[in-house]
DOZA-962731 format. One line per 5 residues: number of its first residue (from 1); their letters; for each residue x, y, z of N, C-alpha, C. Coordinates in pm, whole numbers, plus 50000, padded with zeros to 5 digits. Example, Ala and Ser with C-alpha at 12.3 -4.5 7.8 and 13.67 -1.06 7.14 Angstrom:
1 = as = 51319 49431 50780 51230 49550 50780 51320 49670 50780 | 51285 49775 50708 51367 49894 50714 51290 50003 50787
END
This chain:
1 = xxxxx = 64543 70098 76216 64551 70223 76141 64454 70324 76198 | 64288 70275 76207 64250 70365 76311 64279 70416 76427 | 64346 70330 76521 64374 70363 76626 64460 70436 76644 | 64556 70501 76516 64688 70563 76496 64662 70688 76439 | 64537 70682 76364 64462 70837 76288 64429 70895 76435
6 = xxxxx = 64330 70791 76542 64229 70878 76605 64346 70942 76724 | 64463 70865 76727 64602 70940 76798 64623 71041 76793 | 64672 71089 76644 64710 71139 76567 64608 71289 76596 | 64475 71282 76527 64373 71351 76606 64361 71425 76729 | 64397 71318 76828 64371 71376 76992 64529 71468 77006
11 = xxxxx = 64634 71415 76952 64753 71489 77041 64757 71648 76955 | 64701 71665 76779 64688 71769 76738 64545 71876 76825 | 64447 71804 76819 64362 71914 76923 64453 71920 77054 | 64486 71843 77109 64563 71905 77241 64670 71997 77229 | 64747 71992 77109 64820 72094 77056 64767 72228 77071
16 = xxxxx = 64698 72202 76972 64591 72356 76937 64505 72426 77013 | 64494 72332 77138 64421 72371 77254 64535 72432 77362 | 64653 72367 77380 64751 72437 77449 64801 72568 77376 | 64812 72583 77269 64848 72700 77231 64754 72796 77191 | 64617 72797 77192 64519 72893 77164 64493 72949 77339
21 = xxxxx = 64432 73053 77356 64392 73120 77446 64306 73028 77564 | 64377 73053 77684 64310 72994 77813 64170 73017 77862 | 64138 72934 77852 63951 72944 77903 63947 73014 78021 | 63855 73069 78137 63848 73165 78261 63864 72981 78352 | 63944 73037 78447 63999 72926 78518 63857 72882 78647
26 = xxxxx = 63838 72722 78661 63713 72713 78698 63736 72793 78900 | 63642 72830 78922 63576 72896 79075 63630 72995 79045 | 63668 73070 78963 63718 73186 78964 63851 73279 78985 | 63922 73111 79009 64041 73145 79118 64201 73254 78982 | 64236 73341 79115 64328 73436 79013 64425 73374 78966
31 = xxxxx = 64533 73344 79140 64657 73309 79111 64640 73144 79193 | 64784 73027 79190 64749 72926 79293 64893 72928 79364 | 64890 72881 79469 64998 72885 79541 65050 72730 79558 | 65192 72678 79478 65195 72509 79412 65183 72465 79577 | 65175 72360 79597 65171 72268 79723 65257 72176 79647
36 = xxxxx = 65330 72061 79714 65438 71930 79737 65343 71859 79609 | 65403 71772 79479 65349 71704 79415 65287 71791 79313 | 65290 71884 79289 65212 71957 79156 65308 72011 79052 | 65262 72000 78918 65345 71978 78838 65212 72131 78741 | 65274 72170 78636 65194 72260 78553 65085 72198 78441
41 = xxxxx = 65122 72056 78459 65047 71950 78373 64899 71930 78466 | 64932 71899 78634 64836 71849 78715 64755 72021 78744 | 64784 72119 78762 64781 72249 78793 64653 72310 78643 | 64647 72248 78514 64607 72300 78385 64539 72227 78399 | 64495 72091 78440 64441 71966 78430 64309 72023 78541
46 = xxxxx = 64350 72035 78625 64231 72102 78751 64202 72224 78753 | 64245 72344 78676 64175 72477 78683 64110 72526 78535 | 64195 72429 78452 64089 72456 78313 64057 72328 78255 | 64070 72220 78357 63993 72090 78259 64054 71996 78143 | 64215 72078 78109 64283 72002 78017 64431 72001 78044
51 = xxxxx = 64504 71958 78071 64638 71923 78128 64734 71943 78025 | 64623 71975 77907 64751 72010 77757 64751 72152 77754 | 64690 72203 77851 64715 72382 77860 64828 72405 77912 | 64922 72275 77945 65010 72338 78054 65124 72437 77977 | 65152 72430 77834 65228 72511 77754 65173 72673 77772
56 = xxxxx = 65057 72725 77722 64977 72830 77758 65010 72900 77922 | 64960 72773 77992 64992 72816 78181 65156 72869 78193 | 65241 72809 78121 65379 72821 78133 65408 72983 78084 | 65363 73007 77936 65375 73115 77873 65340 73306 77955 | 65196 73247 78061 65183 73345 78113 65256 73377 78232
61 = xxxxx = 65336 73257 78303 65470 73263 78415 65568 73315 78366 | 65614 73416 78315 65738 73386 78222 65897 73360 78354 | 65853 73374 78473 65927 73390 78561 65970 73224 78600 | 65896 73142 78538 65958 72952 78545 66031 72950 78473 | 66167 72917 78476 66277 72887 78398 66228 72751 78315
66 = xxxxx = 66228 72629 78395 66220 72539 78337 66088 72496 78393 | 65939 72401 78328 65855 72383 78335 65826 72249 78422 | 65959 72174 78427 65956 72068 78489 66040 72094 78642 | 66018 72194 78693 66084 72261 78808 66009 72355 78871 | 65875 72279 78953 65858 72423 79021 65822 72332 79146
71 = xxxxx = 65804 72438 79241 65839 72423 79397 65732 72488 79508 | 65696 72378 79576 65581 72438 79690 65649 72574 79694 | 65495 72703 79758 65515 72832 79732 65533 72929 79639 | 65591 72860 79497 65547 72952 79401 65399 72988 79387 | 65367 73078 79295 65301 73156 79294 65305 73154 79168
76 = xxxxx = 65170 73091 79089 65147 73039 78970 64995 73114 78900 | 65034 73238 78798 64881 73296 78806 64815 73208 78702 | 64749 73208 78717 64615 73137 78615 64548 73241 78506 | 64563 73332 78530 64530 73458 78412 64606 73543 78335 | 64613 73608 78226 64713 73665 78177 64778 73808 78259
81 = xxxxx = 64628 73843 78321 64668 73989 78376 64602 73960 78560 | 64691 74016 78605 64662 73972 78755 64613 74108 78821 | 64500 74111 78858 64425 74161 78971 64504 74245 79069 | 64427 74364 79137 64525 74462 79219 64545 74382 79354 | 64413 74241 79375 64380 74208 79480 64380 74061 79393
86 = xxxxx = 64515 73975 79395 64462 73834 79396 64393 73792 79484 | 64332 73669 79431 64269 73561 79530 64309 73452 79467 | 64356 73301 79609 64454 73170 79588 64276 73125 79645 | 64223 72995 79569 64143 72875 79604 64235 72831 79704 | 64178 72814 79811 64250 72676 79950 64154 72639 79957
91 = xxxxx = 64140 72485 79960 64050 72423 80034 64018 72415 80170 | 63952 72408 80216 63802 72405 80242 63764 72532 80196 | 63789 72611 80218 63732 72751 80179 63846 72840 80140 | 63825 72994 80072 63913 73026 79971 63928 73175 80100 | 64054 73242 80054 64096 73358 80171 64162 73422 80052
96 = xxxxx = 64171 73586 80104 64255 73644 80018 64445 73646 80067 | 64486 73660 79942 64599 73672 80021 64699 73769 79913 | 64740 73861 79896 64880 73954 79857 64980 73853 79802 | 65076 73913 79682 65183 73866 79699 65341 73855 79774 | 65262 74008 79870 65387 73993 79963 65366 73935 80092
101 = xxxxx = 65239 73850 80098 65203 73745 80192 65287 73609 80200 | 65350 73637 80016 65360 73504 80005 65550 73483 80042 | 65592 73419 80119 65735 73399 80115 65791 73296 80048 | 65865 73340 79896 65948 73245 79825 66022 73155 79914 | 66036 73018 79804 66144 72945 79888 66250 72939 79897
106 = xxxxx = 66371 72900 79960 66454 72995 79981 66565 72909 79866 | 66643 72993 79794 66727 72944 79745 66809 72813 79758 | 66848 72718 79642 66905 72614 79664 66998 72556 79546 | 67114 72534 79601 67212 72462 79510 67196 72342 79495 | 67191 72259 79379 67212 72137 79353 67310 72056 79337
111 = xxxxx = 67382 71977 79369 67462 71885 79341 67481 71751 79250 | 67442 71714 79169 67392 71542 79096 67522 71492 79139 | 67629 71539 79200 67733 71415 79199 67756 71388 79357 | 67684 71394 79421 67670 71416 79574 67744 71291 79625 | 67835 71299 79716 67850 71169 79780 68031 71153 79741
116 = xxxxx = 68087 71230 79627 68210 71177 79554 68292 71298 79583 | 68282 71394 79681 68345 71548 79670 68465 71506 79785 | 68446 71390 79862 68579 71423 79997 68528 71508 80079 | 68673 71501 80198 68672 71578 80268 68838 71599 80324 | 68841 71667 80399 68984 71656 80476 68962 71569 80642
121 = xxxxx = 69020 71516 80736 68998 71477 80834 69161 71519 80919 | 69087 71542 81037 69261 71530 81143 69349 71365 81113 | 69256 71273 81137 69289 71151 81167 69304 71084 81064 | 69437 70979 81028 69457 70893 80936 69405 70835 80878 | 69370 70775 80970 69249 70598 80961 69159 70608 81004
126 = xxxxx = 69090 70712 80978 68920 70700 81066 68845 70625 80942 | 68839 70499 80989 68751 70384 80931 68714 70317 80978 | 68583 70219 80980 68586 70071 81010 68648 69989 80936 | 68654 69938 80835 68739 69830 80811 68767 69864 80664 | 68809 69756 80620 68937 69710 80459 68861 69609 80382
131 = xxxxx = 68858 69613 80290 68898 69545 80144 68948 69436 80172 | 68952 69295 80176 69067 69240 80226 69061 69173 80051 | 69019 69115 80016 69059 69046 79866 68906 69045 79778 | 68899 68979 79646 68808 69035 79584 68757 68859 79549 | 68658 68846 79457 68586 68661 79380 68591 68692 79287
136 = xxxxx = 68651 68657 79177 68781 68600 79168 68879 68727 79205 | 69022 68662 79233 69108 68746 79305 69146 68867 79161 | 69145 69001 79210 69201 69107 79088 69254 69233 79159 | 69344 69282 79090 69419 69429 79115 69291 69546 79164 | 69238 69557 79013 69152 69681 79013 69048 69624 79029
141 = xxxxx = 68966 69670 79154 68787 69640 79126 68690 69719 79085 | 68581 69702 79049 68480 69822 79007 68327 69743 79068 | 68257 69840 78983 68084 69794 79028 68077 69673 78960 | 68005 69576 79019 67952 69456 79030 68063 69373 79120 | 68216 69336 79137 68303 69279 79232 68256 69232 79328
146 = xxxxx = 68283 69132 79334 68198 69032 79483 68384 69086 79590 | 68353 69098 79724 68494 69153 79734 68459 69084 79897 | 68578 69056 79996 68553 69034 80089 68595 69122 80221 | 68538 69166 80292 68601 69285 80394 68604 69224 80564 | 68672 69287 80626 68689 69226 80764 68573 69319 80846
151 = xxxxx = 68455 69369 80802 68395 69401 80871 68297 69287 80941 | 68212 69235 81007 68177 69144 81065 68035 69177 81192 | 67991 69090 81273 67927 69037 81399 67964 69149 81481 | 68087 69148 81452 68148 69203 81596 68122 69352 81596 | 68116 69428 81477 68109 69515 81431 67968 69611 81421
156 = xxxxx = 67912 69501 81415 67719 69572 81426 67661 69553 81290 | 67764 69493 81212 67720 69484 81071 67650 69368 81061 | 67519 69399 80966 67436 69338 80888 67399 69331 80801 | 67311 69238 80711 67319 69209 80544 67227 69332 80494 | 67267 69385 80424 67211 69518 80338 67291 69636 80400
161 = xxxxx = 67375 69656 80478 67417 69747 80556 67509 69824 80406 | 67530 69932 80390 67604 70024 80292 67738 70073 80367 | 67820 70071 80290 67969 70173 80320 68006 70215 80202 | 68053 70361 80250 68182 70411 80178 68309 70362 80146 | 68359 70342 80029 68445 70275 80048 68557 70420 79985
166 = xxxxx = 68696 70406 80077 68746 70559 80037 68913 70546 80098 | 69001 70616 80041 69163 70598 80100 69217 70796 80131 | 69292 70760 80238 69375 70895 80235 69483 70910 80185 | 69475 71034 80189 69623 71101 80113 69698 71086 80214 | 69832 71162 80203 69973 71212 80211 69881 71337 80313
171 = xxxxx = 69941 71377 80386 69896 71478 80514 69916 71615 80407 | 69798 71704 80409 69764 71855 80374 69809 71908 80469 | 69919 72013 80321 69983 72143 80452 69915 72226 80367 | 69903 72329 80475 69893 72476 80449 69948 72557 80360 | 69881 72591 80257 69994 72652 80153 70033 72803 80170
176 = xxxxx = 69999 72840 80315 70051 72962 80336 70184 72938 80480 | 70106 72878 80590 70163 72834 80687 70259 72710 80684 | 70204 72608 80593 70270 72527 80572 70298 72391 80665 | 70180 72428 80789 70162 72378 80875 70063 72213 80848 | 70070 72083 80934 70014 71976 80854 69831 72018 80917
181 = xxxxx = 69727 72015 80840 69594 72016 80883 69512 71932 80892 | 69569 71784 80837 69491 71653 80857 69523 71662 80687 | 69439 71484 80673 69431 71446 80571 69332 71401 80445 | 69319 71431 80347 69260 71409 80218 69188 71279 80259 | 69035 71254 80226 68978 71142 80184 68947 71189 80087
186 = xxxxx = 68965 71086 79974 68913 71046 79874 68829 70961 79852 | 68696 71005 79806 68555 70837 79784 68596 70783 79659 | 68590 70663 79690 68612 70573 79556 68492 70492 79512 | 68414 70481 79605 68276 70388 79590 68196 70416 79716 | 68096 70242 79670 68006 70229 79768 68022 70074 79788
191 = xxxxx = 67978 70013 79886 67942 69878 79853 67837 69850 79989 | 67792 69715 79937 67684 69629 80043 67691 69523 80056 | 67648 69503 80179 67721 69341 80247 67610 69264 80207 | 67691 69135 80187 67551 69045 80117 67592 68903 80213 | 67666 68880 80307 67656 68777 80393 67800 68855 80524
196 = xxxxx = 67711 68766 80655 67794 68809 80729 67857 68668 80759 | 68028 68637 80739 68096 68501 80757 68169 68509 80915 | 68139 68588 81027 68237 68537 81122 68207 68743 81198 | 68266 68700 81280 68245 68873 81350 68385 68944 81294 | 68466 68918 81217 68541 69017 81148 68534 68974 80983
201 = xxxxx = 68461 68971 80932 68446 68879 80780 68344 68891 80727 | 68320 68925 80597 68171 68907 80522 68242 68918 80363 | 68094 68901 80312 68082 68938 80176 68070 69041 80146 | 68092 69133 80052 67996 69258 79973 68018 69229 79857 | 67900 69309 79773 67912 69379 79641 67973 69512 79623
206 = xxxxx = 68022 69599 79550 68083 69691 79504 67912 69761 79449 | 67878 69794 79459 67751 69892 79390 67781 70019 79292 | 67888 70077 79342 67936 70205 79230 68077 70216 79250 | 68115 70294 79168 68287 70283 79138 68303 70437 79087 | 68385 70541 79156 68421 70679 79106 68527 70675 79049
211 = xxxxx = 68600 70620 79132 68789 70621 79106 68778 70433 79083 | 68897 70421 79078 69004 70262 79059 69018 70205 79227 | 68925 70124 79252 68939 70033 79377 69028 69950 79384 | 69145 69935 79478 69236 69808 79497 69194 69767 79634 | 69261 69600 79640 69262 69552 79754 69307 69687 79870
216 = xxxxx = 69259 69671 79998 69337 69749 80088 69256 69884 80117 | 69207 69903 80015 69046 70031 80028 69022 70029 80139 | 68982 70128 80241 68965 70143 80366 68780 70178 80308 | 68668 70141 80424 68541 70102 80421 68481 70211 80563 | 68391 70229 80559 68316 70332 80657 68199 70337 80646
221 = xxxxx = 68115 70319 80759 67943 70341 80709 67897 70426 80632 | 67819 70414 80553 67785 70511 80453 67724 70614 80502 | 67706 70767 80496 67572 70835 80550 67516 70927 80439 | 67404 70949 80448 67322 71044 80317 67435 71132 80257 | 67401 71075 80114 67511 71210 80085 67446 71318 80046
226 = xxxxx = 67489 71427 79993 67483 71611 80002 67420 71564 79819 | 67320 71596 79802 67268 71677 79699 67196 71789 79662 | 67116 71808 79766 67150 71984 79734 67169 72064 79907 | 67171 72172 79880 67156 72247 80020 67110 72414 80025 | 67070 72413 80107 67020 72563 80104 67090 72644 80106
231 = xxxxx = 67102 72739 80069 67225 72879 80035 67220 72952 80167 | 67282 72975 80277 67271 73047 80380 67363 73132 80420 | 67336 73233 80405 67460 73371 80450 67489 73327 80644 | 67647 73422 80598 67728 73408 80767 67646 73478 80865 | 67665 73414 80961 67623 73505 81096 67755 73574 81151
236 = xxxxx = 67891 73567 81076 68010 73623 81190 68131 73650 81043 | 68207 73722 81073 68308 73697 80930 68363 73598 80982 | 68413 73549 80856 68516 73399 80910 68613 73416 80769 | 68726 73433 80796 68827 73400 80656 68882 73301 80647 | 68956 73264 80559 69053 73129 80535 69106 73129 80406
241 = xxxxx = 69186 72992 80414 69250 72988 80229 69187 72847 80221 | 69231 72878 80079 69223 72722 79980 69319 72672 80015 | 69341 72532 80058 69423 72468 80100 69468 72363 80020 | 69347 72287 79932 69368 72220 79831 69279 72182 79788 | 69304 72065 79646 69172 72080 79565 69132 71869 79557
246 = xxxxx = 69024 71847 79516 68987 71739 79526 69072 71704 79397 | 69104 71683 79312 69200 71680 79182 69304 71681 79210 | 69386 71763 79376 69539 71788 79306 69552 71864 79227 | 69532 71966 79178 69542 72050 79081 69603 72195 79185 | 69676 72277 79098 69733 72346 79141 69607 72450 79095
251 = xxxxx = 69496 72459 78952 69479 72606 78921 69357 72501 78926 | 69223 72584 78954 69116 72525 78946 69013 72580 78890 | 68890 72591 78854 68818 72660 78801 68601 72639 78818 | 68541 72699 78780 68375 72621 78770 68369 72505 78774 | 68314 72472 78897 68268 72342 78865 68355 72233 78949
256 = xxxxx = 68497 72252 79036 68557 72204 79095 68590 72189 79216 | 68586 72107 79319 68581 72053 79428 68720 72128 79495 | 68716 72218 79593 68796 72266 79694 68792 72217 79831 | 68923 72241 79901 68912 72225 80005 68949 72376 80113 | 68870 72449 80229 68911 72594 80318 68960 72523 80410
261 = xxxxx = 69014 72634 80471 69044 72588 80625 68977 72661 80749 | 68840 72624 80661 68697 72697 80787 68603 72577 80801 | 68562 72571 80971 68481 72472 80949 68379 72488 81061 | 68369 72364 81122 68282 72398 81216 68321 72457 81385 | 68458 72480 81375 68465 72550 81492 68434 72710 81441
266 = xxxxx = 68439 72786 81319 68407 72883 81276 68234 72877 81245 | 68148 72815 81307 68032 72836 81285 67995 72799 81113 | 68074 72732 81064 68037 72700 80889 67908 72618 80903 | 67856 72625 80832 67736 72551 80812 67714 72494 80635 | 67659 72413 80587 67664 72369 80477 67568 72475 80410
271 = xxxxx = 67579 72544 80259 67483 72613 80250 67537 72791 80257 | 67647 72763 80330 67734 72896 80337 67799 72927 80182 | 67806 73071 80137 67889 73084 80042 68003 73163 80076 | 68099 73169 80061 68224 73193 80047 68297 73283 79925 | 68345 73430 79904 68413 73473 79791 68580 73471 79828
276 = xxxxx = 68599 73435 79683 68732 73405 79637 68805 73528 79618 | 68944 73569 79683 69021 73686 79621 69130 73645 79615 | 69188 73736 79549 69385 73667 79493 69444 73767 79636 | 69555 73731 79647 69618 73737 79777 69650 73923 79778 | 69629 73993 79882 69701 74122 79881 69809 74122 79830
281 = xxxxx = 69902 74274 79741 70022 74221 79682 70049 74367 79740 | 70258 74393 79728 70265 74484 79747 70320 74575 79642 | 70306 74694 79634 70359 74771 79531 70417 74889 79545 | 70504 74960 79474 70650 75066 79502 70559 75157 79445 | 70532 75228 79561 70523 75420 79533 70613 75453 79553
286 = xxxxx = 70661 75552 79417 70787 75593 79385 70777 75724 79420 | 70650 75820 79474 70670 75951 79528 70668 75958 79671 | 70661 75835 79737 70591 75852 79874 70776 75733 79887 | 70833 75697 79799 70907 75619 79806 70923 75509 79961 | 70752 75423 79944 70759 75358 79997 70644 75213 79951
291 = xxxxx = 70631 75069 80018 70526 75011 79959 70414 75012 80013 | 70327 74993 79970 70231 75004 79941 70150 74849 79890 | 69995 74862 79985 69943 74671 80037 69821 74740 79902 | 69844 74630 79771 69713 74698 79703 69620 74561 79751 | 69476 74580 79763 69379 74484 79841 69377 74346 79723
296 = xxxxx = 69321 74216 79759 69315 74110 79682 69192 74124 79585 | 69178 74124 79487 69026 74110 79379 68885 74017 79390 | 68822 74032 79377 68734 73939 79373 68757 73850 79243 | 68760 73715 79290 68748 73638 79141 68682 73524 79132 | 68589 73507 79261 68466 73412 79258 68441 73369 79357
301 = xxxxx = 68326 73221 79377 68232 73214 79488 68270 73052 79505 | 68249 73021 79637 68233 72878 79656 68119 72854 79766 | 68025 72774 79758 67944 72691 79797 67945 72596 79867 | 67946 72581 80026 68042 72478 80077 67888 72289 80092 | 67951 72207 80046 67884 72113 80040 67875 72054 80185
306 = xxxxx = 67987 71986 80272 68007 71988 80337 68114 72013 80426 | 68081 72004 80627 68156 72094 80684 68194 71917 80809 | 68355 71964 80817 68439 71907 80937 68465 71990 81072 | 68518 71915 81143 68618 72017 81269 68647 72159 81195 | 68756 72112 81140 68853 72273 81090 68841 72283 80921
311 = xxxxx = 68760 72215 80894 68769 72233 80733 68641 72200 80692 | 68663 72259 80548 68468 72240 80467 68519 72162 80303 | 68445 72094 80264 68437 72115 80136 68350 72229 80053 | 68403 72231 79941 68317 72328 79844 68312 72244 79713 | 68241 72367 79622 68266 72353 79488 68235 72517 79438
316 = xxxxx = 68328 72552 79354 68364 72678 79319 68254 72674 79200 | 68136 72766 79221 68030 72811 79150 68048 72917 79052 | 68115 73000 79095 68156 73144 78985 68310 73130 79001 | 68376 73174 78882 68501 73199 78897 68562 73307 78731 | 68637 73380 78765 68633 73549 78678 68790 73451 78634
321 = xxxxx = 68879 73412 78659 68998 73323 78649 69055 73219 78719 | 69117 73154 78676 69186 73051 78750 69228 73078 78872 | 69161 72951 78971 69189 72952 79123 69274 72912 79206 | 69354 72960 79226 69511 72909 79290 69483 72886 79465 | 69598 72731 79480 69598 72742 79587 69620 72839 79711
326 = xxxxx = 69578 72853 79788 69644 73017 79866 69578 73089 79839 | 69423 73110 79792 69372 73217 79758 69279 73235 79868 | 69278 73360 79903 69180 73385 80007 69032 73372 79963 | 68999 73343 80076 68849 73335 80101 68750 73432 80265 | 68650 73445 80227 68579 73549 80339 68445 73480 80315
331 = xxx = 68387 73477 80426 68239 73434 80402 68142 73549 80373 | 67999 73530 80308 67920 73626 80290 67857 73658 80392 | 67796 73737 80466 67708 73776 80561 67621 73894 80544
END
């Protein structure tokens, strides 16, 4: 019971101490500039001695969205009212420095579902190996499935080694040209080899499951997947269409996985954004009695995650209406 009063005690003064007025921050220092590993807890903890100021420290940023999000290079003042001439503490010794010394970091999109977006490819079967049957034998597999694959010795594979495990579509045409551009992968998982039986043969586990795994799943080394990337404007115009969508969906919207037909022979880079317009249309001037090209609208943005030969993935970040296949696209620059 004491030990629950004198609790009780410490987290209300730390209360009342984060929300009453900030003590003068110790050496004098104005503003700090965050470094890798600092948090507004560790930042309150070392310039005024109590780590429960970090509510107070937050209040005078009002420019931190969220408190559990900040990033080498911000620019974090320690006082309510900032100086015509900050000064940042650096260790070993302290320098002045401006805030237009200081260069923000550069914008960045996040992803949490990184790894499950696809891609398009020229080639059918670009895989190493298959699925061949599962312990005990079943239709559908998921995470945990002991499963057996013909990857092997021969192959370069070894125990802990990771793959993608993923199938193609039906060949993507062009929904303007109509022409074939390669084909749809779809990720369905992951898995890891847990014995190697022969140079075309092993064990795995199944580790994650997106979609419905059957025997016959085509397998591929795994590589880092995309969770976030830096936002980077074009160096060149580059146009294209939507060609199709990770869903199959004809109308798409926020938040949904596209496929352009820009890639890396167009200089795409991951990090590129892309705006969306509805197609030029034409229309009857009835005094000039002739038609007339009215231009396509803006109706949103895509973010390309990653980039192929002739194609990128995205995911459509802004969108004003529903995104139809065939809709043009232009890069930003």
């Amino acid at each position: 019971m004491f030990a629950r009063t004198l609790l009780a005690v410490f987290l209300l003064t730390g209360i009342a101490l984060a929300q009453g007025s900030l003590p003068p921050p110790k050496d004098g220092t104005t503003i700090y500039v965050v470094e890798p590993g600092d948090s507004l807890w560790k930042i309150s903890g070392r310039f005024f001695g109590n780590p429960l100021f970090w509510p107070r420290l937050w209040e005078i940023n009002p420019y931190i969205d969220n408190p559990n999000r900040i990033y080498p290079g911000d620019v974090i003042a320690l006082r309510p009212e900032q100086p015509d001439i900050p000064v940042v503490k650096v260790e070993p010794k302290a320098h002045k420095v401006s805030f237009e010394d200081i260069e923000p970091p550069p914008p960045v999109y996040y992803y949490s579902r990184g790894g499950t977006e696809g891609f398009i490819t020229p080639g059918e079967w670009e895989h190493m190996g298959t699925i061949l049957t599962s312990e005990p034998p079943k239709i559908l597999l998921g995470t945990g499935d002991i499963v057996f694959t013909n990857v092997g010795s021969k192959n370069g594979a070894g125990v802990g080694d990771k793959f993608t495990i993923f199938r193609t579509s039906k060949p993507v045409l062009h929904p303007i040209t109509g022409q074939r551009i390669g084909y749809k992968v779809q990720i369905e998982g992951e898995l890891e080899i847990l014995e190697i039986l022969g140079k075309r043969k092993s064990t795995a586990v199944i580790t994650s499951s997106y979609l419905e795994i059957t025997r016959g799943a085509k397998i591929k080394p795994q590589v880092p997947f995309v969770k976030e990337v830096i936002l980077r404007k074009g160096t060149q115009r580059v146009d294209g269409f939507i060609v199709t969508t990770k869903n199959n969906t004809e109308l798409s919207g926020k938040g949904d996985i596209v496929y352009i037909d820009a890639g890396e022979v167009n200089n795409v880079v991951p990090g590129n954004v892309f705006s969306i317009y509805t197609q030029p249309r034409k229309a009857r001037d009835p005094d000039a009695h002739k038609d007339v090209i009215i231009p396509g609208s803006l109706i949103g943005k895509i973010v390309v995650l990653e980039v192929k030969e002739g194609c990128s993935t995205g995911i459509i970040t802004e969108s004003s209406r529903q995104i139809e296949l065939g809709d043009y696209v232009s890069l930003d620059i």
